[in-house]
N, C-alpha and C positions, 0 to 999 in steps of 0.2 A: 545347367539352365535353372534345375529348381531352387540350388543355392543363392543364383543371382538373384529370383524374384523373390526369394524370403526374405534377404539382405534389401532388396527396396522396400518390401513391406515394411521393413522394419526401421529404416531408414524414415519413410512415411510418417510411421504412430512415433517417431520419437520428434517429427518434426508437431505433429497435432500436440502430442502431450504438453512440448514446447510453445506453442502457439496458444492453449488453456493455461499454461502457467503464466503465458504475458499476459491473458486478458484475467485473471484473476488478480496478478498483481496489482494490474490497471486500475479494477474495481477496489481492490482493499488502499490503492493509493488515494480515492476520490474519497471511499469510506473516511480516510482519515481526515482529507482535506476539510469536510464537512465539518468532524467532528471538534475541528480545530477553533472552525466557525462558532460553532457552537459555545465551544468553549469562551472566546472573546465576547460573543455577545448575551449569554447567559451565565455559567459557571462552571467549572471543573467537574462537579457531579452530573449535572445534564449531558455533561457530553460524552463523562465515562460509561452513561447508562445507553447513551445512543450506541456508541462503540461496540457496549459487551450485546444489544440486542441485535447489532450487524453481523456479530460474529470476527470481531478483530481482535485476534490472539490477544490475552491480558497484556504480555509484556511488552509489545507494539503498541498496545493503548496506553502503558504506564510510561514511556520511554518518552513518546510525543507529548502526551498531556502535562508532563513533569520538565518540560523541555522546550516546549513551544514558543516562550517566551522569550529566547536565545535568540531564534527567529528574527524579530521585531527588534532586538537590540543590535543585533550586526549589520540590519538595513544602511544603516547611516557609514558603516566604515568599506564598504564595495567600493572598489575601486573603480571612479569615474559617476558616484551618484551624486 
């Protein structure tokens, strides 16, 4: 019996941990959303400084802000736009 309720316990904190790692993702995905924003409507430094004071890892900020632009160009080739 104590097996099985540690085994749920643990079952449990691996579902929360999971559940804080989606809403984390969530939030650093909005983080960058913004920052992207940013980026088009001000400039690439504004929006890296937004980034690094959110707290989004450098190389997720360099990856999109170096990239973003890819974006905006494959709009046009979706299929069915």
């Amino acid at each position: 019996m104590e097996t099985y309720i540690s085994l749920v316990r643990g079952e449990a904190a691996a579902a929360n941990d999971s559940l804080n790692n989606f809403r984390q993702d969530t939030f650093t995905a909005q983080k960058i959303d913004v920052g992207v924003i940013i980026q088009e409507m001000l400039d690439t430094a504004t929006a890296a400084e937004y980034l690094a004071k959110n707290n989004v890892p450098i190389l997720l900020a360099l990856r999109v802000l170096t990239r973003s632009h890819r974006k905006a160009e494959c709009q046009g080739y979706i299929v069915g736009t």
